[in-house]
N, C-alpha and C positions, 0 to 999 in steps of 0.2 A: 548356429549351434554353440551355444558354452559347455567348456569342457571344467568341470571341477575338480581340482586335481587332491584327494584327500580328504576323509571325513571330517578334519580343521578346517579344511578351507568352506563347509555349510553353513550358509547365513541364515537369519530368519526370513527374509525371501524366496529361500529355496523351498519351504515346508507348503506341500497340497501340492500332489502331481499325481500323474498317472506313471506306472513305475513297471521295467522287467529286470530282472536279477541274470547275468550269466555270462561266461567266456566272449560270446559271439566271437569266435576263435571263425574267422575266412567269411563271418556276415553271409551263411549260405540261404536259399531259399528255406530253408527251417525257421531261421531267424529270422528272414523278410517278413513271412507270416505272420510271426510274432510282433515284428515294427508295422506291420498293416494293420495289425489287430489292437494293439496299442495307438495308434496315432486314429482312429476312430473313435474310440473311448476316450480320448484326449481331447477331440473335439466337441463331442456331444455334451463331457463336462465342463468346456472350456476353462482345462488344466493342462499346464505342460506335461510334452512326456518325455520320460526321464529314461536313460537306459545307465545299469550300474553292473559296471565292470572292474572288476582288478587287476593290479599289477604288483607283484607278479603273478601269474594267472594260477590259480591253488593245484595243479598238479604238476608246475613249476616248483612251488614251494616244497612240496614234499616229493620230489622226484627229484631232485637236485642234480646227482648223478647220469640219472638217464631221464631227462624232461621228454615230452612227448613235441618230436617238429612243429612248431608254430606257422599256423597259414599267415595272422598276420600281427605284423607290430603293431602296437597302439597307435600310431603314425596311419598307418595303414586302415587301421578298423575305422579310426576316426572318421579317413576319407571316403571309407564305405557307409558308414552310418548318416553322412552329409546328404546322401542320393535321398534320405528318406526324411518322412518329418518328424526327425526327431529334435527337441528344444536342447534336451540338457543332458548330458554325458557323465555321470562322477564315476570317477576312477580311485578305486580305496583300495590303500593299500593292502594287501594280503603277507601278514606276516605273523610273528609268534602270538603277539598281543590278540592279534583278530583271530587268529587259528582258533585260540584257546576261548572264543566267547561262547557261551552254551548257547542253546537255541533260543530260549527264552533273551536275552540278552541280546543277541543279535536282531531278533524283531525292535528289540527296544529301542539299541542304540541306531542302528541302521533307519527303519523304516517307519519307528515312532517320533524319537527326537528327530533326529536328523530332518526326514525328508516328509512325513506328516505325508503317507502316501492315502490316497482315496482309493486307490483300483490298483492292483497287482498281477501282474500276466507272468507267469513262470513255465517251464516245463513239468511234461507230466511225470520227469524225474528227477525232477529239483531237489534238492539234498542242500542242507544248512546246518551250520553250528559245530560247536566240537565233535571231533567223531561221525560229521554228517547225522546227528541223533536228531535231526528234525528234518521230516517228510511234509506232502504236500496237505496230509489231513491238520499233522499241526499247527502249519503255517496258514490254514482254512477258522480252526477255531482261535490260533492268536487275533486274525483280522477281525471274529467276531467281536472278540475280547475288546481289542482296540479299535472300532470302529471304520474297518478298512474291509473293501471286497476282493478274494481273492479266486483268480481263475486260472485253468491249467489248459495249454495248450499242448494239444494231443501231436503224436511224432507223424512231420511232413513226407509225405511220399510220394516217390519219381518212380515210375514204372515200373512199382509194387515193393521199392527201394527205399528205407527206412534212411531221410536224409541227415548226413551228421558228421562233423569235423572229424569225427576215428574214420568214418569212410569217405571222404576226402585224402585224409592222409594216405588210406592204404592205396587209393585210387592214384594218387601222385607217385608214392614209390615203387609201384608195378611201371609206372611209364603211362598208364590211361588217362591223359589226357582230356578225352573226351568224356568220358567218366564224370572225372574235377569240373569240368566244364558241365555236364546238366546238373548237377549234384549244386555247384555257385551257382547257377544263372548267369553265367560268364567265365572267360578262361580266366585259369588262374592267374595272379598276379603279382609281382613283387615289385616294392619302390623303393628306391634310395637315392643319394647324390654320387654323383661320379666325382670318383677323385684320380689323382697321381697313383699311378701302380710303378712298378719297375720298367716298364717298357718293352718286358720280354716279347710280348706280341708285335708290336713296332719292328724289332730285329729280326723276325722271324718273318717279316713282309707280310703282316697281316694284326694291324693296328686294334686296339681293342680298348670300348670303355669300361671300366672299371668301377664296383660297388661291393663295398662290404655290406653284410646279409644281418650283420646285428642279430644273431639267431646263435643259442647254443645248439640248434640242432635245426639242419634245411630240412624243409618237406621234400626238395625235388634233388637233384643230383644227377651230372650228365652232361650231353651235348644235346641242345635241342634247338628247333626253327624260332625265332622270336619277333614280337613288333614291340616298339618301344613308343610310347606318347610323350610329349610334355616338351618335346624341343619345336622347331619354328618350322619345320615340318614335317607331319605326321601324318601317320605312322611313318616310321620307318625300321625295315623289314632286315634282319640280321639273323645270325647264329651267336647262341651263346656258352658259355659255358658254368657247370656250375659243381664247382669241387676244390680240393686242397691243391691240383699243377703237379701229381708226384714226381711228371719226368722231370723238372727244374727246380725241385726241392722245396715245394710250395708247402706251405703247414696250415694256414688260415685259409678258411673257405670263402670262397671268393665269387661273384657273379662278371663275368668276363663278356662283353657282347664286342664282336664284329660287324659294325653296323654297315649293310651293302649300298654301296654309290654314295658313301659320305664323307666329307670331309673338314666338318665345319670342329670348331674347338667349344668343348661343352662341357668342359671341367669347372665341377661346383654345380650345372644343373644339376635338378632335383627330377629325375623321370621314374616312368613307370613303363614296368617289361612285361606283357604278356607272351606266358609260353603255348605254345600251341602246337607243335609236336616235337616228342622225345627221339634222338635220332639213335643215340646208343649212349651207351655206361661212361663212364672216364675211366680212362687207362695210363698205364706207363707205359714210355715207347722206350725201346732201350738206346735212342738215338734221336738228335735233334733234324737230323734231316725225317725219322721215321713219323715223329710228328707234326714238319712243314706237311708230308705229304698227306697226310690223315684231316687235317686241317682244311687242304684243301680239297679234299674228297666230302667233308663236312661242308661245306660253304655250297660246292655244286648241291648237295644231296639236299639243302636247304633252297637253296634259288629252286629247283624244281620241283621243291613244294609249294611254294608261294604262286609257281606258273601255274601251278595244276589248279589250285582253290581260287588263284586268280582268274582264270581261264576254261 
């Protein structure tokens, strides 16, 4: 899969694809449809298919202050969009310049010069251009105009459940896990590399690897059961934590796992956490012994999940 990073970086090789326009913010089964439906029409015209994404994602941009939790980083969506056959990835960035393209303009620069698209799959609330002033009928007759076919796929549903990244999120921050889980087609997930933390957990007799979240705002928050992939054996099955530390004056949000029965050294791994259930909120203890012992009331209360689903 090539990832294009910028509307500068389109070459004339890149023009005649089969093409979808959108966040694919957690890659949920809404979106699979849409890369199943796309990578079909990619075949049958023996064209790459293209998926075009921004960064920063347009309610980032204008949200500044309060963005909406990101399921996943670019990093992230990438490795989700690998599972599926997609060829070609551009990532353009979204900022005052492109804010400001009318609609007309955006067909043009985007999906005429640029990417010389044959077939286009959008949602059936797709919104484009300055002001969102272009819908899916006008993006229907610009394709006429330009020689391109445009299709809308209609909203994916889960058990009479209109599937979609705002109901993801809210399904993470209530704690419904399960929820996240049929809503993705898999439990949620978050990746990063472990680095050096302070070693608070270490002192506290209960070691923890450490990853910053690269998120100005987490979907989840909490103490939850976790399994982690990507190290030399896996799963493996932990508690994690995931908040600012207020008992020890923690200010950056932080993803914290206690991995059980490990002890291997894996700083600078790059893994991946699946959360799979929320066990409670984060809190301040007003004492260090109050949160050894809570810690390890969390750690049993996580092993006895794992026996149960195990078992």
């Amino acid at each position: 899969m090539e990832l294009i990073r910028g509307l500068h970086n389109l070459r004339p090789r890149h023009r005649g694809c089969v093409a979808t326009i959108g966040n694919c913010d957690g890659v949920h089964l809404g979106h699979q449809a849409v890369l199943g439906q796309l990578a079909e029409k990619a075949a049958a015209l023996r064209l790459p298919a293209t998926v075009v994404t921004f960064e920063p994602q347009p309610q980032e941009f204008f949200a500044l202050d309060a963005p909406p939790p990101r399921l996943t980083r670019l990093r992230e969506k990438l490795q989700a969009l690998r599972r599926f056959a997609v060829d070609r990835v551009l990532c353009a960035r979204f900022d005052a310049g492109f804010a400001a393209l009318s609609a007309d303009e955006f067909v043009r620069t985007l999906l005429v010069d640029g990417l010389g698209v044959r077939y286009l799959v959008v949602g059936d609330d797709f919104r484009y251009g300055h002001d969102r002033q272009g819908d899916f009928a006008a993006l229907q007759a610009a394709g006429k105009r330009h020689g391109f076919q445009v299709v809308n796929m209609h909203s994916f549903g889960v058990d009479g459940m209109r599937v979609s990244s705002t109901g993801i999120r809210e399904a993470l921050a209530r704690g419904d896990l399960a929820m996240a889980e049929k809503l993705l087609g898999r439990p949620y997930r978050m990746s990063g590399r472990v680095v050096h933390g302070d070693r608070r957990g270490r002192q506290l007799g209960f070691p923890t690897a450490n990853i910053h979240l690269h998120r100005q705002a987490s979907p989840v928050s909490g103490v939850f059961a976790v399994e982690v992939f990507g190290l030399d054996r896996e799963p493996v099955a932990g508690v994690a934590n995931v908040g600012t530390r207020p008992t020890v004056g923690g200010t950056r949000s932080l993803l914290e796992i206690h991995l059980f029965d490990f002890n291997d050294d894996i700083y600078g791994r790059y893994v991946q956490v699946d959360f799979l259930n929320k066990q409670r909120e984060e809190m301040r203890f007003d004492s260090l012994d109050k949160l050894k012992e809570t810690i390890a009331a969390d750690i049993m209360k996580a092993r006895q999940f794992f026996a149960g689903t195990c078992g």
